[in-house]
ZATI-218304 format. One record per residue: residue number from 0; chain; x, y, z of N, C-alpha, C, O in turn. Coordinates in steps of 0.001 Angstrom, whole numbers, m for minus. Layout:
! ZATI-218304
seq:NUM&mol:A&nxx:X&nyy:Y&nzz:Z&caxx:X&cayy:Y&cazz:Z&cxx:X&cyy:Y&czz:Z&oxx:X&oyy:Y&ozz:Z
...
! end
This chain:
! ZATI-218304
seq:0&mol:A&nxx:24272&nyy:m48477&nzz:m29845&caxx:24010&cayy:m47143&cazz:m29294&cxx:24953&cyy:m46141&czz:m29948&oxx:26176&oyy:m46201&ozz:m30078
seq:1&mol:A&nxx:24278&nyy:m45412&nzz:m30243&caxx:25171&cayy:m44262&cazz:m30932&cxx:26116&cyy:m43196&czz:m30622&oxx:25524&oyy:m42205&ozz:m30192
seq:2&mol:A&nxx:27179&nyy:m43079&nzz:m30681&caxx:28336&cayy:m42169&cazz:m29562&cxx:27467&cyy:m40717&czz:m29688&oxx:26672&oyy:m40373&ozz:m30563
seq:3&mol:A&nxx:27987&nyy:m39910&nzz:m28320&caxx:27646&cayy:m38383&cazz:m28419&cxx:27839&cyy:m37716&czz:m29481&oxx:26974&oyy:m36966&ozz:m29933
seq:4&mol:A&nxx:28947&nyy:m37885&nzz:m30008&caxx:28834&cayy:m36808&cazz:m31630&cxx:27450&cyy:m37304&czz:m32756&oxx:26722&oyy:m36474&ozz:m33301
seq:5&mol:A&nxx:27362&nyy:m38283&nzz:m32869&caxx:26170&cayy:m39004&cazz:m33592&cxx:25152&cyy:m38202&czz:m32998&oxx:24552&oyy:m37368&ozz:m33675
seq:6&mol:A&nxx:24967&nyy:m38338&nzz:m32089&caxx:23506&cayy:m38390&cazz:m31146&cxx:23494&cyy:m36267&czz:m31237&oxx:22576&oyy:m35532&ozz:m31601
seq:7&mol:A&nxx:24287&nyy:m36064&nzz:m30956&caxx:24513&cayy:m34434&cazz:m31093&cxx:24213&cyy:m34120&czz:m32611&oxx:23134&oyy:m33608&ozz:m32909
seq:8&mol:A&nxx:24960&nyy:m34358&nzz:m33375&caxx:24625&cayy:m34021&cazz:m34861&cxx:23177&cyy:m34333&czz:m35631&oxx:22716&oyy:m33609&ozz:m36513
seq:9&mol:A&nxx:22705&nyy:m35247&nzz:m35254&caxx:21303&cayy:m36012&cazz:m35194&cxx:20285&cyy:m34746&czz:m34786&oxx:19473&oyy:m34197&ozz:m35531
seq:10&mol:A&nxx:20574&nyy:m34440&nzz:m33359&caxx:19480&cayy:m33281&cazz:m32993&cxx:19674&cyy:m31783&czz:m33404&oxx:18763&oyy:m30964&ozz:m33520
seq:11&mol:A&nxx:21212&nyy:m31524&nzz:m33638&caxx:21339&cayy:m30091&cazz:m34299&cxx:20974&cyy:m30240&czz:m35792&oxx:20496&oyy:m29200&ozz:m36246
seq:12&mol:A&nxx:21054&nyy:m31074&nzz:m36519&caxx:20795&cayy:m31522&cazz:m37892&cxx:19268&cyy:m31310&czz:m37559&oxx:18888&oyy:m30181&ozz:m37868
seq:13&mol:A&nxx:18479&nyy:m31970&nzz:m37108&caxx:16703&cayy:m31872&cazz:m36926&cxx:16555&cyy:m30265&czz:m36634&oxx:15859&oyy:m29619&ozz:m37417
seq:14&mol:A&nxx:17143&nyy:m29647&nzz:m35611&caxx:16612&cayy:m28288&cazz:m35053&cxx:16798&cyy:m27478&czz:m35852&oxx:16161&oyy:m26426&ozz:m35816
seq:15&mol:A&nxx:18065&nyy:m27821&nzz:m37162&caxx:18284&cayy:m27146&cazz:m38720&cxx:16921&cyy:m26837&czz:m39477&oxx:16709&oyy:m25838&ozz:m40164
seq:16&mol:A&nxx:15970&nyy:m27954&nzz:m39209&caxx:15109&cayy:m28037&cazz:m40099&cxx:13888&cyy:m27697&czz:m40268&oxx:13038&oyy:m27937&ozz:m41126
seq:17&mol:A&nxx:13956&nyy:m26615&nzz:m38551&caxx:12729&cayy:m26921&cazz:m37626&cxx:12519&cyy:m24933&czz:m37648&oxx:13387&oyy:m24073&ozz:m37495
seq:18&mol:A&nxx:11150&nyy:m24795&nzz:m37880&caxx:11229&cayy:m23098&cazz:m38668&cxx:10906&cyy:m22383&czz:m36654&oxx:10970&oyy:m21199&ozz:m36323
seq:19&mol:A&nxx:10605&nyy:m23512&nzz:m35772&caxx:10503&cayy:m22568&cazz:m34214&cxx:11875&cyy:m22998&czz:m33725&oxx:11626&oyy:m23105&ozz:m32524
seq:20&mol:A&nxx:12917&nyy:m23256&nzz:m33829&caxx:14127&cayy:m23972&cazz:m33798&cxx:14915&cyy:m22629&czz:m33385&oxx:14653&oyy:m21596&ozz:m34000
seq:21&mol:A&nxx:15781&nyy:m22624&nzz:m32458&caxx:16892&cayy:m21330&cazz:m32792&cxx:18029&cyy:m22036&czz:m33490&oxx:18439&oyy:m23144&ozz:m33147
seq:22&mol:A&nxx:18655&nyy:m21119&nzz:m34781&caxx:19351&cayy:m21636&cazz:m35359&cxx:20712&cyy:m21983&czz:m34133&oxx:21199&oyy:m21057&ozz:m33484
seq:23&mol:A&nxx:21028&nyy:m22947&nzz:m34024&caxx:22232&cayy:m23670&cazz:m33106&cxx:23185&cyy:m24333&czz:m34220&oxx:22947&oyy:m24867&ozz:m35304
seq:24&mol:A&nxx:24717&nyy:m23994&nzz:m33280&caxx:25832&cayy:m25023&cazz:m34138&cxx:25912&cyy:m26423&czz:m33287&oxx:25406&oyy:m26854&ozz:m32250
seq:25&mol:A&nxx:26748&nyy:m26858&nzz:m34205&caxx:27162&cayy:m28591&cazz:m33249&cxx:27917&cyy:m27804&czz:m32111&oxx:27399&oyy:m28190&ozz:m31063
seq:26&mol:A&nxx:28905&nyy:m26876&nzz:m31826&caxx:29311&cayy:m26663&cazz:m30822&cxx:28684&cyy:m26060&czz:m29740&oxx:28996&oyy:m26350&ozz:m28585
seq:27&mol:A&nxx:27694&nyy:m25124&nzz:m30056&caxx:27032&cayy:m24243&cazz:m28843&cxx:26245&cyy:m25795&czz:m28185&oxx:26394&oyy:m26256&ozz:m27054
seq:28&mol:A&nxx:25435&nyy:m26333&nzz:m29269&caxx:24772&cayy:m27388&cazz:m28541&cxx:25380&cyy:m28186&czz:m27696&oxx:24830&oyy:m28568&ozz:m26663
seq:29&mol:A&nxx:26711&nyy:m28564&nzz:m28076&caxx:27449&cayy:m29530&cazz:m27123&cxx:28300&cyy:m29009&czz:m25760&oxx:28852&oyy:m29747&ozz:m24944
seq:30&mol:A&nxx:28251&nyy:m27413&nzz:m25738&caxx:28955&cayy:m26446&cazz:m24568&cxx:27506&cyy:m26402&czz:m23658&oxx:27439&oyy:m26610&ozz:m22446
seq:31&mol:A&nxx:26789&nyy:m26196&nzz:m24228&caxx:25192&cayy:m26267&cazz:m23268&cxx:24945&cyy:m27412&czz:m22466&oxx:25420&oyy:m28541&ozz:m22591
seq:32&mol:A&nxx:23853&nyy:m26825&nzz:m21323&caxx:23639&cayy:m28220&cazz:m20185&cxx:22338&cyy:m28439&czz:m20366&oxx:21937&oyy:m29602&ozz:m20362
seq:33&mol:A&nxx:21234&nyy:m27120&nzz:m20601&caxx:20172&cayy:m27375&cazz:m20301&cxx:20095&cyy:m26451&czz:m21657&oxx:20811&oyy:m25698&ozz:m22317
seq:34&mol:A&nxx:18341&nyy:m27165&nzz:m21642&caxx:17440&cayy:m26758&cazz:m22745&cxx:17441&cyy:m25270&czz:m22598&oxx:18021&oyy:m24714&ozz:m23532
seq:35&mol:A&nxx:16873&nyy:m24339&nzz:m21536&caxx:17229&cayy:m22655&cazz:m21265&cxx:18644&cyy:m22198&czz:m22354&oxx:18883&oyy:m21330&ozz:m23193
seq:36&mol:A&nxx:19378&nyy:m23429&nzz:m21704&caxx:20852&cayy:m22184&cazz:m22570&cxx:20927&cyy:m22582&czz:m24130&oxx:21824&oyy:m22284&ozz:m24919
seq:37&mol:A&nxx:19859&nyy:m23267&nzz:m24355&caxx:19988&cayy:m23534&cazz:m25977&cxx:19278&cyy:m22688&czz:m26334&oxx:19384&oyy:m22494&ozz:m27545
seq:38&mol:A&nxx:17987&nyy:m21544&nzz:m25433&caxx:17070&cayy:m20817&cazz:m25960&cxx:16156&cyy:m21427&czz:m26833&oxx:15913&oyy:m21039&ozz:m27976
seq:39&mol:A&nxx:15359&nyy:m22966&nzz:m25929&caxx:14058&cayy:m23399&cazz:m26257&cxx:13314&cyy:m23737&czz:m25396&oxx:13434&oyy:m24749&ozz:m24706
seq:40&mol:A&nxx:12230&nyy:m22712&nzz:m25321&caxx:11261&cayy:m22719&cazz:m24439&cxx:10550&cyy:m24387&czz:m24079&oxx:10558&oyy:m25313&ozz:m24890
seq:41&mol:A&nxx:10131&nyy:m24434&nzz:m23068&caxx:9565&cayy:m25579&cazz:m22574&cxx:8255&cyy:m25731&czz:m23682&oxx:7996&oyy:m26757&ozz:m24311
seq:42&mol:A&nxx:7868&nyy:m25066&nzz:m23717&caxx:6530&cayy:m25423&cazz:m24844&cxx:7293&cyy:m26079&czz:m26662&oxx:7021&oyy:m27026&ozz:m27400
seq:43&mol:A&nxx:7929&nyy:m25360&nzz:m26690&caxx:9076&cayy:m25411&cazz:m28297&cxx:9398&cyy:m26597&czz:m28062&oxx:8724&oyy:m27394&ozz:m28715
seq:44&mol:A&nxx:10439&nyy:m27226&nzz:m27146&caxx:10852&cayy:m28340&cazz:m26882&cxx:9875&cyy:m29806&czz:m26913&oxx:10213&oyy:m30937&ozz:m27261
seq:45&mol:A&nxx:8586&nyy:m29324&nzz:m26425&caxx:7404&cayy:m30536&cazz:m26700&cxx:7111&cyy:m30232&czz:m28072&oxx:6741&oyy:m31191&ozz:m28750
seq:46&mol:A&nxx:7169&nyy:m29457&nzz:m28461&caxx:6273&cayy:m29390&cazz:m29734&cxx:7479&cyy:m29966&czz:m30737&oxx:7028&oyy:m30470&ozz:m31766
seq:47&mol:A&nxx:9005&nyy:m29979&nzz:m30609&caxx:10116&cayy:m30424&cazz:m31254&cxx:10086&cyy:m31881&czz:m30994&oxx:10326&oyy:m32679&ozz:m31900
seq:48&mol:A&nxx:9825&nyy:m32225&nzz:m29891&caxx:9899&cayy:m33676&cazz:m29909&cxx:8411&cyy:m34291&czz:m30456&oxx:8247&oyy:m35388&ozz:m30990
seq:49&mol:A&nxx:7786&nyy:m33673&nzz:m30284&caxx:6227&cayy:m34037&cazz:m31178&cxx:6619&cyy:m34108&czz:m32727&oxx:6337&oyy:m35090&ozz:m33414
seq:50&mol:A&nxx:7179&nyy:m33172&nzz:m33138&caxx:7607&cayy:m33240&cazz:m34807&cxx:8574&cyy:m34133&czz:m35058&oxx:8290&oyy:m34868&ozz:m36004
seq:51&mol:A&nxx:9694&nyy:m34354&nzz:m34518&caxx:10331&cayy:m35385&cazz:m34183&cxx:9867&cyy:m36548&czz:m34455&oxx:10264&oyy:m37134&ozz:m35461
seq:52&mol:A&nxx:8517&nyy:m37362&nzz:m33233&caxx:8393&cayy:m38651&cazz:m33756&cxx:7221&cyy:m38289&czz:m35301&oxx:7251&oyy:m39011&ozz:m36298
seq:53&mol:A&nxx:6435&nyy:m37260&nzz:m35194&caxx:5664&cayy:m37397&cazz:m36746&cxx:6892&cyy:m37902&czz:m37627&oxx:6700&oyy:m38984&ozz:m38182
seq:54&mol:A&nxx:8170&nyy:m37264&nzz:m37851&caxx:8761&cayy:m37535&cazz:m38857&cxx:9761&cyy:m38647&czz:m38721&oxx:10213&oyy:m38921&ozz:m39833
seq:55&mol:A&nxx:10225&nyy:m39321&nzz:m37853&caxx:10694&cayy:m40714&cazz:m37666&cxx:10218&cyy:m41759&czz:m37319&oxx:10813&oyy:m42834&ozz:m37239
seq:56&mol:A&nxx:8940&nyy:m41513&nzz:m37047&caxx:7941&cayy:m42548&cazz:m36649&cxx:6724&cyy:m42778&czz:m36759&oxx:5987&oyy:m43624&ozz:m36254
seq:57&mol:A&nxx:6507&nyy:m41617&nzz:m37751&caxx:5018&cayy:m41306&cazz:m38364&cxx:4137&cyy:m41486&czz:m37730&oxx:3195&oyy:m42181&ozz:m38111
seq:58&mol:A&nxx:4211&nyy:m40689&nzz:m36142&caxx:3676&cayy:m40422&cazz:m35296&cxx:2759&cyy:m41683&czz:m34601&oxx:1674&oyy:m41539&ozz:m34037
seq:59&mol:A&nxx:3700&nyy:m43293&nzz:m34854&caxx:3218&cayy:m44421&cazz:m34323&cxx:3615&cyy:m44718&czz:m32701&oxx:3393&oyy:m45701&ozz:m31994
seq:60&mol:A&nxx:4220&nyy:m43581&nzz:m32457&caxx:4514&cayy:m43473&cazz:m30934&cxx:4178&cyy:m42327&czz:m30597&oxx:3819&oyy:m41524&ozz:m31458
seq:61&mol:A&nxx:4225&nyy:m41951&nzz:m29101&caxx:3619&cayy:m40866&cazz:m28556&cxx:4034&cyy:m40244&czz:m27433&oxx:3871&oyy:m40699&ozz:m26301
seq:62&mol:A&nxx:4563&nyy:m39227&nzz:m27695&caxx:5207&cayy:m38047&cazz:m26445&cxx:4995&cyy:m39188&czz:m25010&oxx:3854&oyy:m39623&ozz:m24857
seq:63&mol:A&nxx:5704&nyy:m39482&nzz:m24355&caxx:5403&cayy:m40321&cazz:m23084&cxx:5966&cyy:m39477&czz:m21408&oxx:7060&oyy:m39463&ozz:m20844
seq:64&mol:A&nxx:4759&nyy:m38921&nzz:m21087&caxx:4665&cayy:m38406&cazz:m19467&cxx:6223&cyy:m38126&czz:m19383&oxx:6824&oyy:m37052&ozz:m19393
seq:65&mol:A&nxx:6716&nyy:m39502&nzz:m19293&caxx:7843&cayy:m39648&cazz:m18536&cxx:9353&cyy:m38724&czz:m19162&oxx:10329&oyy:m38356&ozz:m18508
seq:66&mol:A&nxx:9119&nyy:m38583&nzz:m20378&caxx:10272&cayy:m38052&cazz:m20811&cxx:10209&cyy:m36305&czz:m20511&oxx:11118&oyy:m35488&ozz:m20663
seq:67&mol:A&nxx:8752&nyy:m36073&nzz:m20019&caxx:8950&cayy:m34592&cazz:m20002&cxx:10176&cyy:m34050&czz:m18989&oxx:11063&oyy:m33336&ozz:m19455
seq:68&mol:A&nxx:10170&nyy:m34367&nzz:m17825&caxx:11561&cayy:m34052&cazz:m17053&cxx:13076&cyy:m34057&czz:m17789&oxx:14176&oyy:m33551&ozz:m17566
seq:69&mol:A&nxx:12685&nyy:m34623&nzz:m18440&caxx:14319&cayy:m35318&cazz:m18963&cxx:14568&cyy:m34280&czz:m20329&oxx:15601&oyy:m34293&ozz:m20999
seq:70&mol:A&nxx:13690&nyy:m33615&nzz:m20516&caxx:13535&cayy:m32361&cazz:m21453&cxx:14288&cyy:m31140&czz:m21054&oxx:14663&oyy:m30213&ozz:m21772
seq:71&mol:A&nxx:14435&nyy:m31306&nzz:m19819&caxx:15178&cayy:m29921&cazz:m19053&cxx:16608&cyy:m30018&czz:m18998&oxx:17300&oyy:m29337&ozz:m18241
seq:72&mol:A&nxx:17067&nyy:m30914&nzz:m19846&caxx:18661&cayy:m30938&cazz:m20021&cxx:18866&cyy:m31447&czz:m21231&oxx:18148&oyy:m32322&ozz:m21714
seq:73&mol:A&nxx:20177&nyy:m30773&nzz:m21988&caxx:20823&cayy:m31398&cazz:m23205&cxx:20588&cyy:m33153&czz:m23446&oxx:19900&oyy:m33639&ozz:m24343
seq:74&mol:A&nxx:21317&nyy:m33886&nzz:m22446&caxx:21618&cayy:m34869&cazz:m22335&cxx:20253&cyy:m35911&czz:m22127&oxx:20308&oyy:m37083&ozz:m22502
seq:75&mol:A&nxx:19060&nyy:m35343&nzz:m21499&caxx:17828&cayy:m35868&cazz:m21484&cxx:17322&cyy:m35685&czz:m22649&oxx:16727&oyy:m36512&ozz:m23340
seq:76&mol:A&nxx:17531&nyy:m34717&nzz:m22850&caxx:16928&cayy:m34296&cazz:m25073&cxx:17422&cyy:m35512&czz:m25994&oxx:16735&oyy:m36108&ozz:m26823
seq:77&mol:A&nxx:18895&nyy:m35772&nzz:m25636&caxx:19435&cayy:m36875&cazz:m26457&cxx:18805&cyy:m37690&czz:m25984&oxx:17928&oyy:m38050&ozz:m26770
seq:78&mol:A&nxx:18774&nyy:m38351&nzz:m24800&caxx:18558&cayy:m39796&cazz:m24721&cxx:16717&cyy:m39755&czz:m25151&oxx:16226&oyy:m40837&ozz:m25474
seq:79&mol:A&nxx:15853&nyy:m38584&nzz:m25135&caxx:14552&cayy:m38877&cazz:m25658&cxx:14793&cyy:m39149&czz:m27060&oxx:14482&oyy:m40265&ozz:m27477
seq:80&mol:A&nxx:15222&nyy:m38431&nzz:m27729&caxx:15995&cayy:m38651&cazz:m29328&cxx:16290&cyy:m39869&czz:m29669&oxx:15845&oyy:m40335&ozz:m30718
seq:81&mol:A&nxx:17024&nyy:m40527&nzz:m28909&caxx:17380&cayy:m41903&cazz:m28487&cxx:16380&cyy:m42701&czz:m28914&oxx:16255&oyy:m43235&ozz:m30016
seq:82&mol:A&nxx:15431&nyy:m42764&nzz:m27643&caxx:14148&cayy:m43622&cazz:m27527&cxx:13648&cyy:m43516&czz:m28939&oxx:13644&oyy:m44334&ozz:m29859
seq:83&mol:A&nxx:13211&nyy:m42223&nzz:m28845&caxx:12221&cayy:m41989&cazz:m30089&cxx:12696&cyy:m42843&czz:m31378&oxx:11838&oyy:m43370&ozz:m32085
seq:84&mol:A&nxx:14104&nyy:m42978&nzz:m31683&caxx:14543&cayy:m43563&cazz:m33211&cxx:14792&cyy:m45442&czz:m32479&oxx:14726&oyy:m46514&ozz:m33079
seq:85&mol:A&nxx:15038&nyy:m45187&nzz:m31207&caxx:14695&cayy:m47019&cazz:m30842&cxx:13877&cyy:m47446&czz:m31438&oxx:14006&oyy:m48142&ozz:m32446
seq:86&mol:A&nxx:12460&nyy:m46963&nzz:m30703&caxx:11152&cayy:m47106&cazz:m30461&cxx:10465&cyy:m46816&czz:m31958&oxx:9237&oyy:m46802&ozz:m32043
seq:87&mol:A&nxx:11083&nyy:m46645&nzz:m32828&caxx:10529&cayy:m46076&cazz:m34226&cxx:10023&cyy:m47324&czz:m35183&oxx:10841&oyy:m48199&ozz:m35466
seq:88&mol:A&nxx:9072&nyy:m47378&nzz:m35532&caxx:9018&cayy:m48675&cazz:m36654&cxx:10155&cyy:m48733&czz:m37951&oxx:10409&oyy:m47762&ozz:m38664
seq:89&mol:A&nxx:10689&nyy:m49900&nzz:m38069&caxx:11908&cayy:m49839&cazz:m39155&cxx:10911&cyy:m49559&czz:m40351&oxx:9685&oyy:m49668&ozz:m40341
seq:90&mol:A&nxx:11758&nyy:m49164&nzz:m41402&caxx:11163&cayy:m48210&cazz:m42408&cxx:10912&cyy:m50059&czz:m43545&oxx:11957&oyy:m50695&ozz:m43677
seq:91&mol:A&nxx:10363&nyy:m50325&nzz:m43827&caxx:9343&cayy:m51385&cazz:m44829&cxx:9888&cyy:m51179&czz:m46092&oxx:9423&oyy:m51766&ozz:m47069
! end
């Protein structure tokens, strides 16, 4: 399992890359609690974790019900982040 700085740099590194993304540092992201104070809308945030597994998992997994709650906080963002690169097929 990957420590918080990993797991933090991982998702500010992705939201770098991401053109509906607000540009964020490693620090604002890690002073934040919830998705609101990062300034990403609830719709942005599905559609980030949708691009997300296209590009780590070549979309062989799929947004799951359950993680939408867990979207409404920093720390639920990571641990979906989490799943998503668990749950990812190893690269062949």
């Amino acid at each position: 399992m990957p420590d918080i700085d990993d797991r933090l740099r991982n998702f500010v590194d992705f939201l770098g890359t991401q053109p509906m993304a607000p540009e964020l540092t490693y620090d604002e992201v890690a002073r934040s609690r919830s998705r609101a104070e990062l300034g990403i809308s609830s719709l942005n945030i599905l559609i980030l974790v949708n691009t997300y597994i296209e590009e780590k998992a070549n979309g062989r997994i799929a947004l799951r019900p359950e993680w939408v709650p867990m979207l409404e906080d920093v720390d639920g963002i990571l641990s979906v982040i989490e799943e998503i690169d668990a749950s990812a097929p190893a690269e062949v």
